[in-house]
PyMOL Python script that loads the backbone (N, CA, C, O; Angstrom):
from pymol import cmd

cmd.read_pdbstr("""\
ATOM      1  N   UNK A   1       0.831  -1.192   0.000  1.00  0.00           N
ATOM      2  CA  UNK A   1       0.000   0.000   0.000  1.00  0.00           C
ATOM      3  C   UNK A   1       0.866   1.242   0.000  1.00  0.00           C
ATOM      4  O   UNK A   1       1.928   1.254   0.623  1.00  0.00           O
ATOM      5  N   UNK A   2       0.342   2.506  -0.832  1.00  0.00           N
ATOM      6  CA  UNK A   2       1.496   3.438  -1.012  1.00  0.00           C
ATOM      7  C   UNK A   2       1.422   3.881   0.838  1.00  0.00           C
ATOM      8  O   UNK A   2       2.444   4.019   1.510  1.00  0.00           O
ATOM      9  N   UNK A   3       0.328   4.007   1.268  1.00  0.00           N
ATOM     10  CA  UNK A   3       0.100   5.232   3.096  1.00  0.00           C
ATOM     11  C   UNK A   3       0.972   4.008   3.672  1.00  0.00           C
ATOM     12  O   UNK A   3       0.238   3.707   4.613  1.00  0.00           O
ATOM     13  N   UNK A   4       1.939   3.189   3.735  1.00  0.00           N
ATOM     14  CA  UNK A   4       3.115   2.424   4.432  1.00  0.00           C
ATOM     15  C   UNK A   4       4.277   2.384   3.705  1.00  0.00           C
ATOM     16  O   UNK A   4       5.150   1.519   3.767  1.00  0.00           O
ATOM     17  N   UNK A   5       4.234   3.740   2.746  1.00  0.00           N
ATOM     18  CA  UNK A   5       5.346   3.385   1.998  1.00  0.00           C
ATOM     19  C   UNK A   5       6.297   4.994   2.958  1.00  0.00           C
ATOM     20  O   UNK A   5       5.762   6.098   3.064  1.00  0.00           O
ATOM     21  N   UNK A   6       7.779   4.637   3.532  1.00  0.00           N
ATOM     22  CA  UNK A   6       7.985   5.964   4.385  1.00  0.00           C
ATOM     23  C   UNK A   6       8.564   7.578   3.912  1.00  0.00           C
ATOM     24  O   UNK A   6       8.776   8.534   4.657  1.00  0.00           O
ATOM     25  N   UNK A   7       8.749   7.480   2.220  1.00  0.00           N
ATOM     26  CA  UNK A   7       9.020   8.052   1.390  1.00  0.00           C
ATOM     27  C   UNK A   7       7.779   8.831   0.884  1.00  0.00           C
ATOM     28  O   UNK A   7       7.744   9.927   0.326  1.00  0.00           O
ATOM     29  N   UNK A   8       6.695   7.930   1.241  1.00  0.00           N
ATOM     30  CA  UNK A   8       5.443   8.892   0.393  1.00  0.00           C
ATOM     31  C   UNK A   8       4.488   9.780   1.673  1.00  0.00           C
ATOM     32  O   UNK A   8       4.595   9.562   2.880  1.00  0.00           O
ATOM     33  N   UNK A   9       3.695  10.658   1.125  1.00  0.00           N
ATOM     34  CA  UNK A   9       2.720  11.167   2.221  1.00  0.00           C
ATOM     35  C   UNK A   9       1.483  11.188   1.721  1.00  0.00           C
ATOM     36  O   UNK A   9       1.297  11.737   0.635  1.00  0.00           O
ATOM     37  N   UNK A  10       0.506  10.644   2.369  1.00  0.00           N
ATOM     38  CA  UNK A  10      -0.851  10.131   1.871  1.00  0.00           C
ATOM     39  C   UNK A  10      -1.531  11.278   2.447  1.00  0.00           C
ATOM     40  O   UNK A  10      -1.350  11.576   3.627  1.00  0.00           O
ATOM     41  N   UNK A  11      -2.469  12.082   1.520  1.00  0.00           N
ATOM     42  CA  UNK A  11      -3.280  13.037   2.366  1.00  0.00           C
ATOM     43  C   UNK A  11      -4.704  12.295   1.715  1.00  0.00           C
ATOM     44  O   UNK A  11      -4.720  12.008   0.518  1.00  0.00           O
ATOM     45  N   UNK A  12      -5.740  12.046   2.483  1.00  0.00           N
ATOM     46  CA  UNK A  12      -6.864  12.055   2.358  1.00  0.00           C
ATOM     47  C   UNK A  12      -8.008  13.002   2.841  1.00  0.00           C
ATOM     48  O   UNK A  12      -8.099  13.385   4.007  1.00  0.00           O
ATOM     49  N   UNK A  13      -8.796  13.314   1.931  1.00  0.00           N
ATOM     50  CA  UNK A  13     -10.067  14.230   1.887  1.00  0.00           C
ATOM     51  C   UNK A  13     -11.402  13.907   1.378  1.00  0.00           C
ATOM     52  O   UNK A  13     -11.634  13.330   0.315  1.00  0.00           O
ATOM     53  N   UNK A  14     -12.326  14.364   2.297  1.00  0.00           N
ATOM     54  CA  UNK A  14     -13.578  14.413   1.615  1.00  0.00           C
ATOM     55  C   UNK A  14     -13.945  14.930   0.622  1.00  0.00           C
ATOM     56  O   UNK A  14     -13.689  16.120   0.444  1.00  0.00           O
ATOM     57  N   UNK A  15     -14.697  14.152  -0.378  1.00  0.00           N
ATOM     58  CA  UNK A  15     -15.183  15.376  -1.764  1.00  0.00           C
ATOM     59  C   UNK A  15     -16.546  14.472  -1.741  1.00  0.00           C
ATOM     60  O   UNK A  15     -17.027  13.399  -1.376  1.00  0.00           O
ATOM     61  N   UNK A  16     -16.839  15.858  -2.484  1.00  0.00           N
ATOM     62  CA  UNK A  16     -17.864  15.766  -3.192  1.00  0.00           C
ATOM     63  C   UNK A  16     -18.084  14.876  -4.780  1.00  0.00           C
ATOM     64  O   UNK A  16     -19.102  14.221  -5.000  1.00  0.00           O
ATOM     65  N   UNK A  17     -17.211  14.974  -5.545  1.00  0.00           N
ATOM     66  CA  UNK A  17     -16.752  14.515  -7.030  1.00  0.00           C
ATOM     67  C   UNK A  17     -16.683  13.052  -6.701  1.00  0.00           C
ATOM     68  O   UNK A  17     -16.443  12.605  -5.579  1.00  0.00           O
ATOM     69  N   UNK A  18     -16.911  12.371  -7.751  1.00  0.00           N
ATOM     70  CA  UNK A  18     -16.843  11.004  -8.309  1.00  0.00           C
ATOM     71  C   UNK A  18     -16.202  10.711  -9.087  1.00  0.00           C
ATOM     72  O   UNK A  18     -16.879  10.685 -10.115  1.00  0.00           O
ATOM     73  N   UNK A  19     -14.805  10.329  -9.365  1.00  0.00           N
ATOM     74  CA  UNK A  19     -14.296   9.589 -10.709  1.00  0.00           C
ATOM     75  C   UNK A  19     -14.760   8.866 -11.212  1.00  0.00           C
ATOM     76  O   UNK A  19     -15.269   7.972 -10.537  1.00  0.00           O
ATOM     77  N   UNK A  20     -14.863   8.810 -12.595  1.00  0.00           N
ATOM     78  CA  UNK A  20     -15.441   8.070 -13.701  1.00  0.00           C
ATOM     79  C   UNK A  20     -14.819   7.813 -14.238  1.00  0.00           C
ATOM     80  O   UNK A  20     -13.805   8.498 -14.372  1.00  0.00           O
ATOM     81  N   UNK A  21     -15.057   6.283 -15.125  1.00  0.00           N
ATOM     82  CA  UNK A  21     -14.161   6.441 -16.556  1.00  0.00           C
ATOM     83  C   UNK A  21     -15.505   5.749 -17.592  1.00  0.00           C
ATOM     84  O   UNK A  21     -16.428   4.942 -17.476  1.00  0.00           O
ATOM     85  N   UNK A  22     -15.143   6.299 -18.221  1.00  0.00           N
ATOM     86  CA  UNK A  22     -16.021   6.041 -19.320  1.00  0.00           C
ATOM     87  C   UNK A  22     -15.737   5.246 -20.936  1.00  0.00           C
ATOM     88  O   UNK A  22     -14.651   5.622 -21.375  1.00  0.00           O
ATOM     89  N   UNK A  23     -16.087   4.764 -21.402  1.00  0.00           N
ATOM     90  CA  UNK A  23     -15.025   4.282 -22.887  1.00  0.00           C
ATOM     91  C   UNK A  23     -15.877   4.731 -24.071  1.00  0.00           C
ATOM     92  O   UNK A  23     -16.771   5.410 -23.567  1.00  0.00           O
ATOM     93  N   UNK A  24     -16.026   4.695 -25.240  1.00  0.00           N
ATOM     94  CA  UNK A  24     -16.051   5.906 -26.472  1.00  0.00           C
ATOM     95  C   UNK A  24     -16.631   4.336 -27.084  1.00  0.00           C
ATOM     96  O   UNK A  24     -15.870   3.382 -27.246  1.00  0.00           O
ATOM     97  N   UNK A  25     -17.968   4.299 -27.348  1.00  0.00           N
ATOM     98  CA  UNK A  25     -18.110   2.746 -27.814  1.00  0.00           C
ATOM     99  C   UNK A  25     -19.034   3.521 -29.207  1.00  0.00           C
ATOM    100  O   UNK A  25     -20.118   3.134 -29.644  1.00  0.00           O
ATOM    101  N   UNK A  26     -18.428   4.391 -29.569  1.00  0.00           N
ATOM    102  CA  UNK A  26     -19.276   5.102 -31.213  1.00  0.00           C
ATOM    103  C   UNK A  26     -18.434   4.039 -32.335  1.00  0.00           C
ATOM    104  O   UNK A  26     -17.299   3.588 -32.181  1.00  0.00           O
ATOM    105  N   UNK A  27     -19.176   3.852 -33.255  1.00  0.00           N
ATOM    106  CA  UNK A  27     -19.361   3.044 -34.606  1.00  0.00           C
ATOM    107  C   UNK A  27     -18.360   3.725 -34.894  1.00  0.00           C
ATOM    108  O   UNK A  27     -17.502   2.844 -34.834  1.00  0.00           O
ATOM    109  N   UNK A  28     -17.895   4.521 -35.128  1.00  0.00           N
ATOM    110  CA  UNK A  28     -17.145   5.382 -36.008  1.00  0.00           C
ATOM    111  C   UNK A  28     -16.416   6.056 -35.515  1.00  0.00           C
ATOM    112  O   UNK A  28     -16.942   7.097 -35.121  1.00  0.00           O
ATOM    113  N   UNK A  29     -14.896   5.932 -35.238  1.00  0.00           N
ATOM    114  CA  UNK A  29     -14.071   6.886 -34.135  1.00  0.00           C
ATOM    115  C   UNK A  29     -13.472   8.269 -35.281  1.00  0.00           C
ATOM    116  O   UNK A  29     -13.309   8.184 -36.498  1.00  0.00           O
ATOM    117  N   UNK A  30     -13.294   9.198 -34.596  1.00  0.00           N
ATOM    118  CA  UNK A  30     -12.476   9.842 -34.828  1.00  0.00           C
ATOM    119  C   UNK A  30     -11.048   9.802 -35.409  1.00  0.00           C
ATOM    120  O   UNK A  30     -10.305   9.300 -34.566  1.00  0.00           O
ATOM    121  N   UNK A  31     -10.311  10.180 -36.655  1.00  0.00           N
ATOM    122  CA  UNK A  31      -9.070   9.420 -37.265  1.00  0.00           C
ATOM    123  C   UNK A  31      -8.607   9.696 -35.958  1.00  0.00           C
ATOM    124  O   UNK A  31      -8.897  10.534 -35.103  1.00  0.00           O
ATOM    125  N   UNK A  32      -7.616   8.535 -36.061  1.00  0.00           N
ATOM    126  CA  UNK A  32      -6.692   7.805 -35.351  1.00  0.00           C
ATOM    127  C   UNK A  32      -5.155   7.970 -36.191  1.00  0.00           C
ATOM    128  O   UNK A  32      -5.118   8.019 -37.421  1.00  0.00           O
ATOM    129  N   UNK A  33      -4.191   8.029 -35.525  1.00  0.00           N
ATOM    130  CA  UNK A  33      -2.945   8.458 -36.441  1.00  0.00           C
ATOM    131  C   UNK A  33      -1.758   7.790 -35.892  1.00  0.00           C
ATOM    132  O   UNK A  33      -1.742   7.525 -34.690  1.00  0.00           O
ATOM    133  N   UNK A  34      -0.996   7.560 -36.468  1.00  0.00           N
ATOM    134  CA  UNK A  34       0.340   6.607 -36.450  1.00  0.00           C
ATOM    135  C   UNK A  34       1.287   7.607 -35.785  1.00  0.00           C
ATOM    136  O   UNK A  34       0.972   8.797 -35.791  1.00  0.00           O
ATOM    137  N   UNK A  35       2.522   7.171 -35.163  1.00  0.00           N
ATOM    138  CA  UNK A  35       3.409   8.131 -34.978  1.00  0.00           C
ATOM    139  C   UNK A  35       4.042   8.932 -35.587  1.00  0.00           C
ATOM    140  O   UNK A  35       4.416  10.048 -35.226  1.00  0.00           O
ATOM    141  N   UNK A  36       4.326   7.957 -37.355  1.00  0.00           N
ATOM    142  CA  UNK A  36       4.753   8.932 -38.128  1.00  0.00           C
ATOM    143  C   UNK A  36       3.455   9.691 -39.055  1.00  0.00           C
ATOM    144  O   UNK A  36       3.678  10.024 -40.219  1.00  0.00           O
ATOM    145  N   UNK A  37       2.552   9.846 -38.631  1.00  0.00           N
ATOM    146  CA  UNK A  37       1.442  10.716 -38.948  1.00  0.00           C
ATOM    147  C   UNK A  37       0.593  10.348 -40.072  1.00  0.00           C
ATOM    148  O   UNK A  37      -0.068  11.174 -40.702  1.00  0.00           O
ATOM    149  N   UNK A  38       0.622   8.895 -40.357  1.00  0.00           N
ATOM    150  CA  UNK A  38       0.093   8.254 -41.198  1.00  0.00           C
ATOM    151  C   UNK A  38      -1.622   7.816 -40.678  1.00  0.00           C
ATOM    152  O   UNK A  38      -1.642   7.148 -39.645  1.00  0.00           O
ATOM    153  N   UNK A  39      -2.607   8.043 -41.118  1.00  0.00           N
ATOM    154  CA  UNK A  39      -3.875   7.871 -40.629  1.00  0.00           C
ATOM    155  C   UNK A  39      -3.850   5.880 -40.139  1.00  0.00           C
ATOM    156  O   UNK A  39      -3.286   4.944 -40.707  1.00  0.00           O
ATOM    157  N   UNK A  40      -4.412   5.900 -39.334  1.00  0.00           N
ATOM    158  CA  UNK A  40      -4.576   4.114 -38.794  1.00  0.00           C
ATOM    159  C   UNK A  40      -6.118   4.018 -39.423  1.00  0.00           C
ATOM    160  O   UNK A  40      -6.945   4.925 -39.515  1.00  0.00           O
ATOM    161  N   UNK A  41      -6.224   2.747 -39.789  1.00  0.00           N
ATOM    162  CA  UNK A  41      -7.940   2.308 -40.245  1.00  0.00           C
ATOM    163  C   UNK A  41      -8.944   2.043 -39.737  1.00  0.00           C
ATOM    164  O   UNK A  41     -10.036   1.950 -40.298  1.00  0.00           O
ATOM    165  N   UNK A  42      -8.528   1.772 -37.782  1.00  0.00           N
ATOM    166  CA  UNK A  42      -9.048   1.814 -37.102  1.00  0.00           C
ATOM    167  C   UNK A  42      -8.586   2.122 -35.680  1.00  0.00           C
ATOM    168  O   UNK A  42      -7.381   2.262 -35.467  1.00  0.00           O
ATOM    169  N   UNK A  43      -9.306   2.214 -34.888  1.00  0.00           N
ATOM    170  CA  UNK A  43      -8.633   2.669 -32.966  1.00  0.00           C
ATOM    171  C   UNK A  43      -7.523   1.336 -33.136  1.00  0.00           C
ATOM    172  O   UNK A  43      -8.183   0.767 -34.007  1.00  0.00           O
ATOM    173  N   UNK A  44      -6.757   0.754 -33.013  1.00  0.00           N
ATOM    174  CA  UNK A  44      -6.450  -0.652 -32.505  1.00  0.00           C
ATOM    175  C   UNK A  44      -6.459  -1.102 -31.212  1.00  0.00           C
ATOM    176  O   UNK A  44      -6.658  -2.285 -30.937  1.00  0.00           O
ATOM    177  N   UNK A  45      -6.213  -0.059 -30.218  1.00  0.00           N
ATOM    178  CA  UNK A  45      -6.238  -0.672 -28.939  1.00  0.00           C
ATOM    179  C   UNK A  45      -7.717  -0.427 -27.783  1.00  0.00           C
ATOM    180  O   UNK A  45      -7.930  -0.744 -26.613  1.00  0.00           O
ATOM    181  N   UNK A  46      -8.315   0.117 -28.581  1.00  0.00           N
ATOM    182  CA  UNK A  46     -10.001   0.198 -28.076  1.00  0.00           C
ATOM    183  C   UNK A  46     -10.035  -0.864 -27.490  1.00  0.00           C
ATOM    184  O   UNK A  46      -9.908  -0.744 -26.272  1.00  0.00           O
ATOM    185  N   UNK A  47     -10.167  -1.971 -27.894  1.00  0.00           N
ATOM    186  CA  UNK A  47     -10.733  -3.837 -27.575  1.00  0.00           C
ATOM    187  C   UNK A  47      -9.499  -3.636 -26.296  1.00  0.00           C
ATOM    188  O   UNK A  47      -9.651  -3.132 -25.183  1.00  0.00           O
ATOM    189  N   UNK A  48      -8.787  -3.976 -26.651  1.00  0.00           N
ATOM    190  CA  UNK A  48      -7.521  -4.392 -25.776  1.00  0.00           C
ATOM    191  C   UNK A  48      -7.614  -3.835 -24.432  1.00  0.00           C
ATOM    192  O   UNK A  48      -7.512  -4.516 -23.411  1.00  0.00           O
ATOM    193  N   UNK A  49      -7.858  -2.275 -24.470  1.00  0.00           N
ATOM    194  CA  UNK A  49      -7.781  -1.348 -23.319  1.00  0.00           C
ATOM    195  C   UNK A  49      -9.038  -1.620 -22.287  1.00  0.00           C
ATOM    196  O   UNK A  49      -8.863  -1.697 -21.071  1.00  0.00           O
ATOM    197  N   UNK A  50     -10.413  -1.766 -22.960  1.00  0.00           N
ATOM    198  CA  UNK A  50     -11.293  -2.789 -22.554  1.00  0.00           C
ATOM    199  C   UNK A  50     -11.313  -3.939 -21.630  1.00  0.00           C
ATOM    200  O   UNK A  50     -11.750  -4.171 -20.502  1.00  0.00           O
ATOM    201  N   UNK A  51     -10.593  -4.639 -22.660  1.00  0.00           N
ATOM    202  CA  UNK A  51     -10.560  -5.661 -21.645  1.00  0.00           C
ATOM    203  C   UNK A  51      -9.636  -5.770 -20.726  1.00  0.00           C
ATOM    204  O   UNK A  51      -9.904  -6.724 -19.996  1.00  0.00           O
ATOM    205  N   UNK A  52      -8.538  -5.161 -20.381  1.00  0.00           N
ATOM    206  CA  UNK A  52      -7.377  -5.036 -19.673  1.00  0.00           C
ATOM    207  C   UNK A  52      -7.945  -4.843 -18.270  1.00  0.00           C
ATOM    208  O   UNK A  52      -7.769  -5.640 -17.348  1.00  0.00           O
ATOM    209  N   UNK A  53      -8.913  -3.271 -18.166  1.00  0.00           N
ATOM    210  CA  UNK A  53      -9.439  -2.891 -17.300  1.00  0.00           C
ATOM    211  C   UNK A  53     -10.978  -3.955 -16.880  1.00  0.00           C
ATOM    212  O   UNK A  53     -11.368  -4.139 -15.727  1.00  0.00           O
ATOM    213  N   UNK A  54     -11.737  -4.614 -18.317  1.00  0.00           N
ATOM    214  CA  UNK A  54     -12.372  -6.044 -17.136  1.00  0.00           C
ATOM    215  C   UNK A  54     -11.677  -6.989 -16.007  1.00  0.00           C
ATOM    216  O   UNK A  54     -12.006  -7.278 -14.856  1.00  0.00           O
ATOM    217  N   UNK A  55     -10.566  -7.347 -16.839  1.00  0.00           N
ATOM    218  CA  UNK A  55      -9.611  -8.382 -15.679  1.00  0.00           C
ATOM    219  C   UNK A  55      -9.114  -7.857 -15.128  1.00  0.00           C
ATOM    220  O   UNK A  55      -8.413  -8.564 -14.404  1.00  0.00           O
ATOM    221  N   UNK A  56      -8.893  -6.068 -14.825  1.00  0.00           N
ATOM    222  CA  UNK A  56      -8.016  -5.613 -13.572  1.00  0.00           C
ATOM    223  C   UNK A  56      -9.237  -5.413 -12.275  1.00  0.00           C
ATOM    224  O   UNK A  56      -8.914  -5.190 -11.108  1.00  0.00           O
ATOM    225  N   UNK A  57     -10.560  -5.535 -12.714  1.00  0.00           N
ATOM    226  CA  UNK A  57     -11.367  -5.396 -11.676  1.00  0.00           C
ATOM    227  C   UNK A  57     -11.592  -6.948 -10.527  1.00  0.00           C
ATOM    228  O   UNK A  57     -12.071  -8.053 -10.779  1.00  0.00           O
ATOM    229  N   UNK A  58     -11.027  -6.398  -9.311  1.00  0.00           N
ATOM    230  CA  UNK A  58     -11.324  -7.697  -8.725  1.00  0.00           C
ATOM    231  C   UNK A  58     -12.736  -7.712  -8.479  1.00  0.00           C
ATOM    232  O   UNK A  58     -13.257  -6.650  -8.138  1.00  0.00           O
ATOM    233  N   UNK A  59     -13.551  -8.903  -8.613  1.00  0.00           N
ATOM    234  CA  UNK A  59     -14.630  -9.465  -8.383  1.00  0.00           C
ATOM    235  C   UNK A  59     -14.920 -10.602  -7.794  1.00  0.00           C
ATOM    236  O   UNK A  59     -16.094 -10.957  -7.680  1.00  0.00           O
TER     237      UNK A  59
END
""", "prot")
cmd.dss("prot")
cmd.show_as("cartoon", "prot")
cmd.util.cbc("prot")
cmd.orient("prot")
């Protein structure tokens, strides 16, 4: 846990706000672009990122 780590300092607070995450599940994304600035044909890691975060949820 980081609040037993003796290097770090854990401050905790009440809020009001909720983190969310949300994922972009539209038919049709927005271009997507390569590093060297070449358009991609599709998201590629949409699926992947998906499911990464199903199996990181313990249940």
């Amino acid at each position: 846990m980081l609040s037993k780590d003796p290097k770090l300092a854990v401050a905790r607070t009440d809020t009001i706000y909720l983190p969310s995450l949300d994922f972009d599940f539209r038919e049709k994304y927005p271009p997507v672009f390569a590093k060297v600035g070449s358009p991609l044909p599709k998201n590629p890691p949409g699926c992947r990122v998906r499911e990464a975060f199903d199996l990181a949820i313990d249940r």
